[in-house]
N, C-alpha and C positions, 0 to 999 in steps of 0.2 A: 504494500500500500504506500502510494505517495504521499509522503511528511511536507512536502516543499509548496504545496496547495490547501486553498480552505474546504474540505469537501463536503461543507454543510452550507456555502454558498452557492457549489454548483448544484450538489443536491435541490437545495430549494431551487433556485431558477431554470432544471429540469423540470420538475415538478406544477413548479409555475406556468412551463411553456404545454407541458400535456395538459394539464387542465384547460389553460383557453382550448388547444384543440379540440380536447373530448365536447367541448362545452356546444362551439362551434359545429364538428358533426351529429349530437343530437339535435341539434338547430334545421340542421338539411335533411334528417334523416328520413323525413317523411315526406320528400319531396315528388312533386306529381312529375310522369313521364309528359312528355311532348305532347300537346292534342294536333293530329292530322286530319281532323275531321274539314274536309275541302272546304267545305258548305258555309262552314260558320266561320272562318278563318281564310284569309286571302295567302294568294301563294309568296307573296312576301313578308308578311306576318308569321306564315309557317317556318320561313328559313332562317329568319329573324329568331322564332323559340326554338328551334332546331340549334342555330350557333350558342346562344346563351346555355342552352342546355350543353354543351358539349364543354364549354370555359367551364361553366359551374362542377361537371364530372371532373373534367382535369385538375381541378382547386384541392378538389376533394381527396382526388389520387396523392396529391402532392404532400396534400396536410394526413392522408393516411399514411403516407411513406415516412414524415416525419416523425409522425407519432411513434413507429416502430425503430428507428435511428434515436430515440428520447429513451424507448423501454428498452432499448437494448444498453443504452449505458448507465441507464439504473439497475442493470442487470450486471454489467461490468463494476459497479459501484459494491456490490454486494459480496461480489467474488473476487474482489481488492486489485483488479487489473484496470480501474478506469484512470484514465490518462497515460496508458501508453498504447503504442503505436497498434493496431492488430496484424501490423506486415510485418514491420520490421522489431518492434518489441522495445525499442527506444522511447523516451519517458515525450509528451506531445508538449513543445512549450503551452506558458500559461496564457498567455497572450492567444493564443490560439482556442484554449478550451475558454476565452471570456469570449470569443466571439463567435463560439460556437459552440458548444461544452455537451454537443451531441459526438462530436469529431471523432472520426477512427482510425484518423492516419495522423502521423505527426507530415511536417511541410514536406519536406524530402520525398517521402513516400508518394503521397499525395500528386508532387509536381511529376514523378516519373509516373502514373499510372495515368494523370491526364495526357500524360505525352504518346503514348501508346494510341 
């Protein structure tokens, strides 16, 4: 376990950052599919809910993948490996886990995997 960080800062603002999410997809959870009904809806009002509805799914994708990149390092939290690297196993600077303290790569790793 890293001594050299506060891990009751990052704890909380994990914690912080899943809750708005949770909060947020029970917000959308019930959200109605697209009406295609021709009749009562013109064909540019259709494509019009048709694009909205596809932003709004991608949002969601996005904030579910987070979600799971937040449980996973409160999972790493628990099993005394969070803030290092998952590649290379190197400690992740702090600076790094304050602006992102979901992070799984320390920089190095990181800039060679985007390079690929």
């Amino acid at each position: 376990m890293r001594k050299d960080i506060d891990m009751t800062y990052f704890k909380k603002c994990l914690e912080e950052r899943l809750a708005g999410i949770m909060d947020g997809q029970e917000a959308k959870k019930g959200k109605a599919p697209v009406e295609l009904d021709q009749a009562r809806v013109g064909r540019l009002s259709r494509m019009d809910a048709m694009q909205q509805h596809a932003i709004s799914q991608a949002a969601y994708n996005l904030a579910d993948l987070e979600r799971q990149r937040i449980q996973s390092a409160l999972g790493r939290m628990l099993a005394d490996e969070y803030g290092y690297c998952v590649i290379c196993g190197e400690e992740i600077a702090e600076g790094r886990l304050r602006f992102d303290p979901s992070a799984l790569t320390c920089i190095a790793c990181a800039q060679k995997t985007e390079a690929r």
